[in-house]
C-alpha positions in Angstrom: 16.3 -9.0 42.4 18.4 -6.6 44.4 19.0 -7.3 47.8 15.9 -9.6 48.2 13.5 -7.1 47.8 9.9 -6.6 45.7 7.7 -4.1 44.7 4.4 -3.5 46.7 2.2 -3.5 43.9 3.0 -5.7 41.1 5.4 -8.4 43.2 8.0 -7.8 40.7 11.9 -7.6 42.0 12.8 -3.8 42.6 16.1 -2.5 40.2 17.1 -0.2 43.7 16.7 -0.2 46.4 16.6 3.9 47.0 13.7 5.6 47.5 14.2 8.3 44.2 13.9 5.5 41.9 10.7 3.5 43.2 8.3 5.2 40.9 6.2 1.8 41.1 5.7 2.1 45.1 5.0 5.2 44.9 1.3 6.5 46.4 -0.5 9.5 44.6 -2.7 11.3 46.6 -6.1 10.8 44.3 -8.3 13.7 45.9 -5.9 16.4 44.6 -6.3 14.9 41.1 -10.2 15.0 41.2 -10.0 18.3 42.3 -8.3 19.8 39.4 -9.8 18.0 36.2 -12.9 20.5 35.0 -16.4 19.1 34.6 -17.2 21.0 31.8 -13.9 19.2 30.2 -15.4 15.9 31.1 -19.0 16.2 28.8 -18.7 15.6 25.2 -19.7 18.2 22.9 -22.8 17.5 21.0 -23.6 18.3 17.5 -26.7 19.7 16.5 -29.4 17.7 15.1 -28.5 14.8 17.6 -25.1 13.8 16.1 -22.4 12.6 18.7 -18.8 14.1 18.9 -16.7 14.1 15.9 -13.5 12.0 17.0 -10.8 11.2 14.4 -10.4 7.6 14.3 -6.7 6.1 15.2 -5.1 3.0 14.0 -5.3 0.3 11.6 -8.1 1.5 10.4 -6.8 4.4 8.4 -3.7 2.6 7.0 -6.4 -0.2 5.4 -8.0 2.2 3.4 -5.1 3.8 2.4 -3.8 0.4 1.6 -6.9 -0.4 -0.2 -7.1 2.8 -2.0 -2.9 2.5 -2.8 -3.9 -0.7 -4.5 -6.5 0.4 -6.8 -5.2 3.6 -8.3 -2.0 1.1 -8.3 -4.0 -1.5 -10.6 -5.3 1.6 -12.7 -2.0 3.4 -13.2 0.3 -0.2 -14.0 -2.3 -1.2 -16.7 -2.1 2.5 -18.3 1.2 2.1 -17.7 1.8 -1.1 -19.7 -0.7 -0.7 -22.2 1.5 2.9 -23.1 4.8 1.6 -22.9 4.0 -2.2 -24.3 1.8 -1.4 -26.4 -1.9 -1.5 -26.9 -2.0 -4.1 -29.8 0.3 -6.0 -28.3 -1.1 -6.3 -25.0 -4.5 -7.3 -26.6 -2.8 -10.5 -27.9 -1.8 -11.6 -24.1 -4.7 -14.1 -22.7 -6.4 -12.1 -19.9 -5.2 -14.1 -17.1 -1.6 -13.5 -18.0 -2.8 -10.0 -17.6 -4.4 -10.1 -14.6 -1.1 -11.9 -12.5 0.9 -9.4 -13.5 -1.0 -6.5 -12.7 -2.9 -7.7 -9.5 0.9 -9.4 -8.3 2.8 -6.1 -9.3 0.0 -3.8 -7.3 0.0 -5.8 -4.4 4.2 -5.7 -4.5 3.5 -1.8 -4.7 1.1 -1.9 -1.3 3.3 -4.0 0.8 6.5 -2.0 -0.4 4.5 0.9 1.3 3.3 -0.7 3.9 7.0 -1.9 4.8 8.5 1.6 4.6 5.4 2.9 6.9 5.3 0.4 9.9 9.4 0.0 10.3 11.1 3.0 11.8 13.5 3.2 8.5 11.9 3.7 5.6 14.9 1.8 3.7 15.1 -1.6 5.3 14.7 -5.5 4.7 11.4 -5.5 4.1 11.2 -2.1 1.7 13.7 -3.8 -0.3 12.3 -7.1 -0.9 8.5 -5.4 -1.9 10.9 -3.5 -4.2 12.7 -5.9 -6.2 9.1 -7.4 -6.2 7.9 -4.7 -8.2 11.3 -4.9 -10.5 10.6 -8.4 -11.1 7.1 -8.3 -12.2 8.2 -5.2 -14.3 10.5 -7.6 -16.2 8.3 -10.1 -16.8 5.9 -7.9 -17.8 8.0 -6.3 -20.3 9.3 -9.6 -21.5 5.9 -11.1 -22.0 5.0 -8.5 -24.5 8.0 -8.7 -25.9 7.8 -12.4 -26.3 4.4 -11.7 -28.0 5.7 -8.8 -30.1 8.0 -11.3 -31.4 5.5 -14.1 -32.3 2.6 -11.9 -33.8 1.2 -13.1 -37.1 1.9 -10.0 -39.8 -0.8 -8.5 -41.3 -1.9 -10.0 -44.9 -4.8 -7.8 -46.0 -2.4 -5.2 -47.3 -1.0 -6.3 -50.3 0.8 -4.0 -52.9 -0.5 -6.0 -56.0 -4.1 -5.2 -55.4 -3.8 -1.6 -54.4 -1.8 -1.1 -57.7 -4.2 -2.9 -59.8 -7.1 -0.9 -58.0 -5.1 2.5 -58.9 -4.8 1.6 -62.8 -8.1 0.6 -63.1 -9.6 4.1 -61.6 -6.8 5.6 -64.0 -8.4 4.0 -67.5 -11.8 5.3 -66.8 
C-alpha cells in the first residue's frame, strides 16, 4: 500500500500513485470498440453439409494422446528391442510377468521423461533426469535378467555325437 491508497475496481493497494502507471483505474471508452470489430468477423463459418467450424483443439488434450501414442510405439519398439539384443530364445525362458514389468515400467519411464522435458521451460532439468535414469535402470535390469537366465539355461541333449555317427556308418554299409 502506498500512501494509503486503493484501486477503484478490484480494492487492491495501488504500486503508485501517478497517473501513467494506473492501468487498473483506467476507463475504456466501450462504444469505440463496438464500432470497429466487423460483423462478418463475428459469424462462424459453416461447412457444407451442416458441419460446424473446424477449430483446432488446444491443451491437454493433444499432449494425452501423444502421451498415449508415445507409450505404445514405446512398448512395441523396447520389446523388439530386447528380444534383438537379449535374445529371442532367451527371452522366451523369462515368465511373462517378469516381461511385462519391465517393458510396461521402462515405457512409462520413456513418457514421463517426455513429458518432463515438454512441460518445464528447460528441456534438461530435475525431472528429465530422473525419468532418464529411470529408463537406464530398467535397461539394466533388463539386460541383467536375461543374462541371469542365459546363464542358468538347461543345454540342449538331443544332439549327441554318438548317434549321429552311428547313423552315418550304418547308411555307409548299405
Amino acid at each position: 500500500m502506498v500512501n494509503g491508497k486503493y484501486s477503484r475496481t478490484a480494492g487492491l493497494p495501488l504500486l503508485s500513485c501517478t497517473k501513467e502507471h494506473d492501468t487498473l483505474g483506467m476507463e475504456v471508452n466501450e462504444g469505440l470498440q463496438e464500432r470497429n470489430i466487423d460483423p462478418a468477423l463475428l459469424e462462424p463459418v459453416r461447412e457444407p453439409h451442416g458441419m460446424g467450424p473446424i477449430t483446432a483443439p488446444t491443451g491437454q488434450g493433444w499432449l494425452r494422446l501423444a502421451y498415449t501414442l508415445e507409450f505404445l510405439i514405446a512398448v512395441l519398439t523396447i520389446f523388439t528391442l530386447w528380444s534383438e539384443v537379449g535374445g529371442q530364445g532367451h527371452l522366451d525362458l523369462l515368465p511373462w510377468y517378469i516381461k511385462l514389468i519391465c517393458v510396461l515400467g521402462s515405457a512409462w519411464c520413456c513418457v514421463r521423461f517426455t513429458a518432463g522435458m515438454v512441460e518445464q521451460t528447460k528441456a534438461w532439468n530435475r525431472r528429465s533426469v530422473g525419468w532418464l535414469l529411470g529408463i537406464v535402470f530398467f535397461a539394466i535390469a533388463m539386460g541383467s535378467i536375461v543374462y541371469y537366465y542365459h546363464l542358468h539355461e538347461e543345454p540342449d541333449d538331443d544332439s549327441n555325437d554318438t548317434t549321429a555317427a552311428v547313423s552315418a556308418s550304418g547308411a555307409l554299409n548299405t
